[in-house]
C-alpha positions in Angstrom: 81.0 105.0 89.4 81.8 107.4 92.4 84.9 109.3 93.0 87.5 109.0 96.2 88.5 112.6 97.1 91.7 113.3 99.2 92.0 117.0 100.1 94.9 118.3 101.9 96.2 115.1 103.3 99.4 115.5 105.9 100.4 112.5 107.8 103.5 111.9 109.6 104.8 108.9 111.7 104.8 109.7 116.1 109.0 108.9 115.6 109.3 110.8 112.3 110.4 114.2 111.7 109.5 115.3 108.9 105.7 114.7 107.2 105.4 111.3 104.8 102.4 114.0 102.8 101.9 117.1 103.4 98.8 118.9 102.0 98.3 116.7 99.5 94.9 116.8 97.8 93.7 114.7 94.3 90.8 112.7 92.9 89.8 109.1 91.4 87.3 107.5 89.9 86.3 103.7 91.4 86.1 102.3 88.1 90.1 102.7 87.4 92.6 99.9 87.4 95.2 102.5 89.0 99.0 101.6 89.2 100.5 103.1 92.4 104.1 103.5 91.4 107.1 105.2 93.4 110.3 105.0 95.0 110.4 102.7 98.4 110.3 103.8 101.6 108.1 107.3 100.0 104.7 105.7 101.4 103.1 103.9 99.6 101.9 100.8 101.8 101.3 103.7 104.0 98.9 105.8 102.0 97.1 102.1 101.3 96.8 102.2 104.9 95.6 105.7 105.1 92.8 104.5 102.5 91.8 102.0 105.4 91.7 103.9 107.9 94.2 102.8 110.4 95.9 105.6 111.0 95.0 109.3 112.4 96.4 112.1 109.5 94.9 115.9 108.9 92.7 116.5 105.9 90.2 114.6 104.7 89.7 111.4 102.6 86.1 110.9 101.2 84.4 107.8 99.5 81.3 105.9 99.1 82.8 102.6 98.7 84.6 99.9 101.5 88.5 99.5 101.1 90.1 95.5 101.3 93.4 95.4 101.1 95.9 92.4 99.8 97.9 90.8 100.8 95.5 89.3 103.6 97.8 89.0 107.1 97.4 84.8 108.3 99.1 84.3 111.3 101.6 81.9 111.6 99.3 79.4 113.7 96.7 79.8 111.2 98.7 78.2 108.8 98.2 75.3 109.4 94.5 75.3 109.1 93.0 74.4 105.6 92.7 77.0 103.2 88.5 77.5 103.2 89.0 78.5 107.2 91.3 81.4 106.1 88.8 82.2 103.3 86.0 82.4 105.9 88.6 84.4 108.1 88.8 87.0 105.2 85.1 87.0 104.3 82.5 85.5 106.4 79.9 86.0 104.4 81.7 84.8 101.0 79.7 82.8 98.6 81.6 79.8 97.8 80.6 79.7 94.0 82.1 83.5 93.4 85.3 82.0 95.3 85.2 79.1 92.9 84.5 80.9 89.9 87.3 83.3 90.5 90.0 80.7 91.3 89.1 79.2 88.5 90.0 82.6 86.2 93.5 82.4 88.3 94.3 78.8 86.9 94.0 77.6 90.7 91.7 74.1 91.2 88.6 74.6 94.1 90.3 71.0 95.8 93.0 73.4 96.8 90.5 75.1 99.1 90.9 72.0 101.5 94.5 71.5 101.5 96.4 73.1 104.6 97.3 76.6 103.6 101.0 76.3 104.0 101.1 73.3 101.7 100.4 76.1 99.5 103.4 77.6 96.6 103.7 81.6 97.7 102.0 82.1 94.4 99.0 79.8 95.2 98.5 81.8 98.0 98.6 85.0 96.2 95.7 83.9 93.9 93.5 82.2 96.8 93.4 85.9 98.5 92.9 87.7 94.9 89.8 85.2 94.4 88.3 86.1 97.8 88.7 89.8 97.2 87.3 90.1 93.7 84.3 87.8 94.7 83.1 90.7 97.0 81.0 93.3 95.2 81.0 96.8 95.7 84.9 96.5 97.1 87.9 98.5 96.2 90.4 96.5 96.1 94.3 97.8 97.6 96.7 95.4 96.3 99.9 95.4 97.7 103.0 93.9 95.6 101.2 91.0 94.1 103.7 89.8 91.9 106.3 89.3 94.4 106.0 85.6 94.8 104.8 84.9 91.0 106.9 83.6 88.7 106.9 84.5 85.1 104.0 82.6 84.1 102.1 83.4 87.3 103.0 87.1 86.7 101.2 86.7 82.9 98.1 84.6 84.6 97.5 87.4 87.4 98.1 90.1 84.4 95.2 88.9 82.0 93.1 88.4 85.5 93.2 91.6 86.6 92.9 93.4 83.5 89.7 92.1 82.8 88.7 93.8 86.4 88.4 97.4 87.8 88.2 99.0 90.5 91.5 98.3 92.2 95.0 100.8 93.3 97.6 98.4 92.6 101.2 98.9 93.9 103.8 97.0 91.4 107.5 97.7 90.5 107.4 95.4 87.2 107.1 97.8 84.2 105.8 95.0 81.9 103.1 93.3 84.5 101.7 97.1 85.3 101.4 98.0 81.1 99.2 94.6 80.8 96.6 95.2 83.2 96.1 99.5 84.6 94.9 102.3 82.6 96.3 104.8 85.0 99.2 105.9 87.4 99.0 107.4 90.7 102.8 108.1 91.2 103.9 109.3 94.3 106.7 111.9 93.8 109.2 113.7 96.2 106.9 116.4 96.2 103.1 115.3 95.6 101.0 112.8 94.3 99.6 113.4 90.3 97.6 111.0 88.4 97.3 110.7 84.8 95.8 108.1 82.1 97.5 105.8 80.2 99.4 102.6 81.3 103.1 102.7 82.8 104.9 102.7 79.0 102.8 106.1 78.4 103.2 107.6 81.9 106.7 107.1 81.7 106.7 108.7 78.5 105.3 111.5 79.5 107.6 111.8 82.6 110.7 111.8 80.8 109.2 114.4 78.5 108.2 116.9 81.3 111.8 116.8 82.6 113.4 116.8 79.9 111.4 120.4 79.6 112.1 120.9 83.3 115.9 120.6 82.8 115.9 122.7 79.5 113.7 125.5 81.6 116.0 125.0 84.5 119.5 125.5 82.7 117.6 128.8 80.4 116.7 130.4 83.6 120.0 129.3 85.9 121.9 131.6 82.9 119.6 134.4 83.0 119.3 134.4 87.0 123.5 134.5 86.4 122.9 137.4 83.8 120.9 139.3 85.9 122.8 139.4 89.0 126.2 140.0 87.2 123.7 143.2 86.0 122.3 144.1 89.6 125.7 144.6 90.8 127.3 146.2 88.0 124.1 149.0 87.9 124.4 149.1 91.9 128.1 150.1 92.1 127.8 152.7 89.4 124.9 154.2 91.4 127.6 154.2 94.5 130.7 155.8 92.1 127.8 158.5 90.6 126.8 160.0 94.1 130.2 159.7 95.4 131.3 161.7 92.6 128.7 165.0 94.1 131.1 167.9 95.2 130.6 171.0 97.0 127.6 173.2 96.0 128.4 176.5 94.0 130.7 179.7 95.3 130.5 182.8 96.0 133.0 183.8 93.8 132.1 182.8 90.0 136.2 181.9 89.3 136.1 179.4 92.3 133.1 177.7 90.6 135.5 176.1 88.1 134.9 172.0 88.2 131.3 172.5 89.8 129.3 169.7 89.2 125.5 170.0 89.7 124.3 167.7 93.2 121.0 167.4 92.2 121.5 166.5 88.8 124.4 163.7 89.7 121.1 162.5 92.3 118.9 162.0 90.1 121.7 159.9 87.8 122.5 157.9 91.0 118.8 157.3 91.7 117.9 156.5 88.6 120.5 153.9 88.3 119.4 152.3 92.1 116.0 151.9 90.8 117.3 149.8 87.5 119.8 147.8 89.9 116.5 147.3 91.6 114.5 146.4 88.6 117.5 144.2 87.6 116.8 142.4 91.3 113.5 142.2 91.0 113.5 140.0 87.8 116.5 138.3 89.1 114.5 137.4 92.2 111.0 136.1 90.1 113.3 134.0 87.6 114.7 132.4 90.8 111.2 131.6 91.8 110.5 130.5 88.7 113.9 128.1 88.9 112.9 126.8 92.4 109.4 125.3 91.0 111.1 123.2 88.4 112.9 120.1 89.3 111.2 119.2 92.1 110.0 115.9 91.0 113.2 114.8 88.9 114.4 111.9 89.8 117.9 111.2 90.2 119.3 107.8 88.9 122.8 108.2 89.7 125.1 105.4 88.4 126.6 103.0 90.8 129.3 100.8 90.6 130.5 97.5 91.1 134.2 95.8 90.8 133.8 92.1 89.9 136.7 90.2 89.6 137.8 88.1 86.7 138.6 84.3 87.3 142.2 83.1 85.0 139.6 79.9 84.2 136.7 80.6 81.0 134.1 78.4 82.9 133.5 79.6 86.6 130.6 76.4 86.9 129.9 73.8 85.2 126.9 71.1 85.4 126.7 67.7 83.5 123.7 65.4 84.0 123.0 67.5 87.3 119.8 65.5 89.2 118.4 67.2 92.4 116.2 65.8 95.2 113.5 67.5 97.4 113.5 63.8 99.9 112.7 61.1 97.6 111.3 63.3 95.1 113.4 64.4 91.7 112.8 67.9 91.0 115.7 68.4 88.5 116.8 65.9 86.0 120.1 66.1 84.1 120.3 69.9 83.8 123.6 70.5 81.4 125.1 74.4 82.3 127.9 76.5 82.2 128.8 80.4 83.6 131.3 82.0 81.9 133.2 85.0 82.6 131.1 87.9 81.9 127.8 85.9 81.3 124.4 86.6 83.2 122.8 83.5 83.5 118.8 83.5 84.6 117.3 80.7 86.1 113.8 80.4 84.7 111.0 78.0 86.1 107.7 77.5 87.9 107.6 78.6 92.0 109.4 75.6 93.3 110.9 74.0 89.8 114.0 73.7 92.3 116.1 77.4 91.2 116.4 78.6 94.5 118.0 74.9 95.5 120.6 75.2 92.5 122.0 78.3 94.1 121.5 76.9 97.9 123.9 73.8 96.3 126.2 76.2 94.6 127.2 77.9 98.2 128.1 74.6 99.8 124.5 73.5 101.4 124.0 69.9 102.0 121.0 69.1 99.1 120.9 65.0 98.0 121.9 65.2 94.2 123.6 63.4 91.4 125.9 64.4 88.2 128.6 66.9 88.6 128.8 70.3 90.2 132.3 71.6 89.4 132.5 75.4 90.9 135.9 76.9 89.9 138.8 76.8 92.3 139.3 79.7 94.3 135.9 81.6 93.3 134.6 84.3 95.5 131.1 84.3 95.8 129.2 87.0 96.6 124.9 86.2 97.2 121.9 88.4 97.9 119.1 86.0 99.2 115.2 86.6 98.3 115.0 86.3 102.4 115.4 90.1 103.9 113.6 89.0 107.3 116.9 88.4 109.1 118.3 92.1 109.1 117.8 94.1 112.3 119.3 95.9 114.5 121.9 98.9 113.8 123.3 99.6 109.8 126.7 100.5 111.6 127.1 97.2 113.3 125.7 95.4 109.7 128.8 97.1 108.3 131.0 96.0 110.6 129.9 92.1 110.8 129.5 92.0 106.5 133.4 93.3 106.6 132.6 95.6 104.0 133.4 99.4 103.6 131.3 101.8 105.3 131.8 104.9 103.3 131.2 103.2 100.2 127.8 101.2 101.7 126.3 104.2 102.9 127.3 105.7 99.1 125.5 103.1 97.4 122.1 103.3 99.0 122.2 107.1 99.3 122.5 106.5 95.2 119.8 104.1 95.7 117.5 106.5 96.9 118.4 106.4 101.3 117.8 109.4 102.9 120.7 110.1 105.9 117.9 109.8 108.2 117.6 106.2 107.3 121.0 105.3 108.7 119.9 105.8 112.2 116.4 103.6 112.2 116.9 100.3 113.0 116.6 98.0 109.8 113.2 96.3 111.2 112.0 99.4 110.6 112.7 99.6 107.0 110.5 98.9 103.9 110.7 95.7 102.3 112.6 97.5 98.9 114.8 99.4 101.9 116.0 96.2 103.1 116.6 94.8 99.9 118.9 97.6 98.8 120.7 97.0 101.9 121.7 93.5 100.6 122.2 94.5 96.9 124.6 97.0 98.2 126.2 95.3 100.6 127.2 92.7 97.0 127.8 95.9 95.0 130.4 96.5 97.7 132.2 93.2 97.5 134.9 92.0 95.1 133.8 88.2 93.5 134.3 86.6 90.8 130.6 85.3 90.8 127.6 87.3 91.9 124.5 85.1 92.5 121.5 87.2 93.2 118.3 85.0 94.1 115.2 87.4 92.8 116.5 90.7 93.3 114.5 92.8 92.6 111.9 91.8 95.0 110.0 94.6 96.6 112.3 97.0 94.6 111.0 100.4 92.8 111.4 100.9 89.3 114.1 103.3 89.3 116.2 101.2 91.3 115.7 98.7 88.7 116.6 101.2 85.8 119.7 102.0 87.8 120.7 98.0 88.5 119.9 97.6 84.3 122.8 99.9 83.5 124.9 98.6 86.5 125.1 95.3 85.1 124.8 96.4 81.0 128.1 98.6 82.0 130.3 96.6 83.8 129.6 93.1 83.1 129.8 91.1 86.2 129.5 87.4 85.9 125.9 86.9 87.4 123.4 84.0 88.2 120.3 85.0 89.1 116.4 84.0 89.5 114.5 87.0 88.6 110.6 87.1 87.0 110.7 90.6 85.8 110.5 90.1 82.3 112.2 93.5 80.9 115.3 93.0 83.4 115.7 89.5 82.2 114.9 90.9 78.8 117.1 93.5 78.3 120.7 91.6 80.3 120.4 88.0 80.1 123.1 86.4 77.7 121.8 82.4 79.2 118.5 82.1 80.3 118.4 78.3 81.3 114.8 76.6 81.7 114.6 74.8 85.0 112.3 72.0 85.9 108.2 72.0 86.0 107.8 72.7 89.6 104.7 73.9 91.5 102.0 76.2 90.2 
């Protein structure tokens, strides 16, 4: 076991103006299964980054072990090559038996190793580049959003894998996959980076806790701060009304000395009440201080809002004896559903079971099927794709070809976490959770009848998720959705429907 020491680490981007760290400094042992957890867009991918060296930063990072990072880049012409040439690419001096062995504690079959990579699911791909990491020895591992492109039985596969490991920083937003499989959190926070022990459940814990103290502390000392300066002022202009009150020293003539008041007695009064306004200042200004250190770290989950509208008919969809076709292949076979007002329906299946295709078919996409699809007449529709690749350029002129409001867009993802700064960037530029708040609010903003989000959560931190949770437990939107996070589906699905047997 060794230890990876970062001491007053400050990094900042060449088109940035303000510092993504700044003097941070902390320590971690190799042999921890370490959850990375924060919001997006705070740097994350970026520290990973830092950790392997491709960028310049101030401070110092030190460690006795190599750094590999997931997910593993192919390039697109490389895709088409079979999967052992993009093992060899990512470890030339791999042992194939390690390779083997590993795939085979990810469910994944060694034949798959000479099929062209492409022909692989997202999540086959996912495992092929876990196997190749873990079979190197003496490796940190940096894993980058694994479970993106694993569905729910994937998620649970890659859980019990990587639990049985160590040595690994692991950057996930699902609460349940990260309690499985780390035993402690490195969470980045809006004003440093602390690490504690215990799983997500117990760091969480242990978050809301300390704020909850925070706030308490915070509210205790914002009263005595108001206390104290009501008393600064008071003692301050009595010191003023007591040397304004000195008068003319004493007479010649004892009868004219009538109403003499003593000057340097009234001074010392005066003076003596300036130092206690002073005093009064003093501890005035330290409980400030003390108020400026809390809080720092809260973060704030402010409720958003959506305005779904409701249909005059019960059923919004309906299947019967619904068949759908990938060419000559069936992939769905007779699937009975309905929405109703109000419902959130969950699509739930294996990667390629055919859920994304349902909702593709639902929004008027040419897909060979049989049975009966029977949308609602007059439904508004309102879709967030799992694609966020298309979205560049300028958030103004996004705003102005979605048709949606621009006051209450740029709202919704300052609630969601957007710093003003973010408006001006161009959206290639964003994180992969910016970009998808930018299509969740953009849906947030529009009126429908049915909101179909296609794995929404995708890339997206935890406390954006909390924040969507109540969203949808408050208002009640009718929703279809494909999402693998299993406390989202958990806590708001009314319908979960079971789709096909698909691809691993």
């Amino acid at each position: 076991m060794s230890q990876i020491c970062v001491s007053d680490l400050t990094f900042y981007y060449d088109n940035s103006y303000e510092n993504i760290f700044e003097n941070v400094s902390f320590e971690i042992d190799t042999d921890w299964k370490l959850g990375f957890v924060g919001r997006n867009g705070r740097g994350k991918t970026t520290f990973l980054n830092l950790l392997m060296g491709k960028y310049e930063y101030r401070g110092s990072i030190r460690s006795q072990v190599l750094f590999d990072y997931f997910p593993y880049h192919v390039e697109e012409e490389d895709k088409k090559k079979d999967t052992i040439d993009i093992v060899e690419q990512m470890d030339g001096e791999y042992e194939f038996w390690k390779v083997c062995r590993e795939l085979t504690l990810l469910g994944v079959d060694a034949d798959f190793l000479y099929r062209p990579f492409e022909t692989l699911s997202n999540g086959e791909q996912t495992k092929v580049m876990l196997a190749v990491l873990f079979a190197k020895e003496h490796h940190f591992l940096l894993i980058d959003e694994p479970t993106n492109h694993l569905d729910m039985e994937g998620r649970a596969l890659v859980q019990e894998y990587l639990n049985k490991k160590k040595g690994f920083i692991l950057v996930s937003h699902d609460r349940w996959f990260l309690d499985g499989c780390i035993d402690h959190v490195l969470a980045l926070n809006k004003r440093d980076i602390t690490v504690c022990q215990g799983n997500f459940s117990q760091w969480w814990e242990n978050k809301q806790r300390e704020d909850a103290y925070e706030a308490a502390e915070n509210e205790k000392l914002r009263s005595e701060v108001k206390k104290l300066s009501k008393a600064a002022r008071q003692a301050s202009e009595w010191s003023g009304q007591v040397e304004k009150s000195k008068i003319a020293g004493p007479k010649a003539n004892p009868k004219e000395n009538r109403g003499f008041v003593d000057r340097g007695a009234i001074g010392h009064k005066a003076a003596k009440m300036m130092k206690r306004a002073k005093n009064l200042e003093g501890r005035r200004n330290k409980a400030l201080d003390e108020k400026a250190g809390l809080l720092k770290n809260v973060e704030q989950a402010e409720d958003l809002q959506i305005h779904p509208l409701r249909h005059h008919k019960d059923v919004l969809v309906r299947m019967k004896e619904f068949s759908l076709y990938y060419g000559e292949r069936q992939i769905i076979k007779d699937l009975d559903m309905e929405i109703r007002n109000g419902e959130c329906v969950v699509l739930k299946g294996r990667n390629g079971s055919g859920k994304s295709s349902i909702i593709k078919k639902l929004l008027g996409e040419e897909i060979r099927c049989t049975g009966t699809l029977e949308p609602a007449s007059g439904i508004k529709i309102s879709y967030v794709p799992q694609d966020t690749s298309f979205l560049k350029g300028n958030l103004d002129d996004f705003i102005e070809a979605s048709g949606i409001e621009g006051a209450l867009f740029k709202a919704l993802l300052r609630k969601l976490d957007f710093e003003r700064g973010q408006f001006e960037k161009p959206m290639e530029d964003y994180s992969g959770g910016q970009k998808k708040k930018v299509l969740l609010a953009k849906s947030l903003c529009e009126e429908a009848h049915l909101y179909i989000w296609d794995e929404p959560l995708n890339y997206i931190d935890i406390f954006s998720r909390m924040q969507l949770e109540d969203l949808l437990a408050r208002f009640d939107p009718t929703i279809l959705m494909v999402e693998h996070d299993r406390f989202f589906v958990g806590h708001l699905a009314d319908v979960v429907i079971e789709v096909g047997d698909g691809l691993c």
